[in-house]
C-alpha positions in Angstrom: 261.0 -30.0 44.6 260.0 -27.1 42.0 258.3 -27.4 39.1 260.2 -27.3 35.7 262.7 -24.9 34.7 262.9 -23.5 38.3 259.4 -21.9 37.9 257.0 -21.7 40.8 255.7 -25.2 42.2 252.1 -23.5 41.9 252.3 -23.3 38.3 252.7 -26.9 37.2 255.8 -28.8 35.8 256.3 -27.2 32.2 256.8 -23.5 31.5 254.3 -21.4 30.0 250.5 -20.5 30.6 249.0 -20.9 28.0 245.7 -23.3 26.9 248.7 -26.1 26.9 250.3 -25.3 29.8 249.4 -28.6 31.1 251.7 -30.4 28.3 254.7 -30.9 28.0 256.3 -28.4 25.2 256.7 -31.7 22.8 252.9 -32.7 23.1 251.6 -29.1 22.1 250.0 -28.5 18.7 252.5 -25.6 18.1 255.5 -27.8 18.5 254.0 -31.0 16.4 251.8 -28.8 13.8 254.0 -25.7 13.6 254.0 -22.2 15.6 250.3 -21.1 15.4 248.8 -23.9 14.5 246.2 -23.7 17.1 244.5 -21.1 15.5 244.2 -22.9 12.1 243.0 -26.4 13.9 239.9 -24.2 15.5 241.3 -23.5 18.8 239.3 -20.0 19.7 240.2 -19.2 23.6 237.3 -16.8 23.9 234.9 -20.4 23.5 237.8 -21.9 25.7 237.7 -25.3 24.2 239.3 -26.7 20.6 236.6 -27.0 18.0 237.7 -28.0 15.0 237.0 -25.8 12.3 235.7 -27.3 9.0 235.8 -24.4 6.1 236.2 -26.6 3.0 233.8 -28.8 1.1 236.6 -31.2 1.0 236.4 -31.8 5.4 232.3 -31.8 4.1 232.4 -34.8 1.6 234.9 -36.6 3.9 232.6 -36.5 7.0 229.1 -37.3 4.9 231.7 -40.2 3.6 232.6 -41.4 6.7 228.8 -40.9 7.7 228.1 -43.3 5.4 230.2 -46.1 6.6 229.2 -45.8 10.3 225.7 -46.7 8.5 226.0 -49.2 7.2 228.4 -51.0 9.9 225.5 -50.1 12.0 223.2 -52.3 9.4 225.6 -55.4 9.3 225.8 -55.2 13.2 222.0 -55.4 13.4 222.0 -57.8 11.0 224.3 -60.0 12.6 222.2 -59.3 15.7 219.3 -60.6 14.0 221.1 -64.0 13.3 222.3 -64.5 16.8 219.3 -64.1 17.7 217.9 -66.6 15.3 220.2 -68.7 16.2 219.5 -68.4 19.6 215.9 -68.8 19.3 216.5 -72.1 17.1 218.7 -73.7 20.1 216.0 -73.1 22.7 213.5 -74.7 21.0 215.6 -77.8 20.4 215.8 -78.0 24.4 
């Protein structure tokens, strides 16, 4: 059986060639964001690959935010590390 909309079998199920073609037209960023909206979120074709493109100091202070969570979860996960491994080291020597 063809492909969508009675296009070539060769060319995949939806219509269109673009970056998306790949999706169906209800999972592309133009129909969910808006018509050109790939251009805005960083898509560049001549990189060939979606990059997103952080221009304000707002996107800055979020991701040095969000840095600093990932720290310190990474802290309390060592330190709950540590304690297991306390722990562990207090069961063995009670054996």
């Amino acid at each position: 059986m063809r492909g969508g909309y009675g296009r070539s079998g060769s060319r995949g199920q939806w219509p269109g060639n673009g970056p998306f073609r790949n999706l169906p037209p209800w999972e592309r960023p133009g129909w969910l964001y808006g018509r050109g909206s790939c251009w805005y979120m960083g898509y560049r074709p001549s990189v060939g690959a979606a990059f997103p493109a952080f221009s304000t100091g707002a996107d800055l202070q979020a991701l040095q935010s969000q840095k600093g969570l990932l720290e310190e979860q990474i802290r309390n996960l060592q330190d709950s590390l540590k304690n297991v491994e306390k722990r562990l080291s207090e069961i063995q020597k009670q054996e």
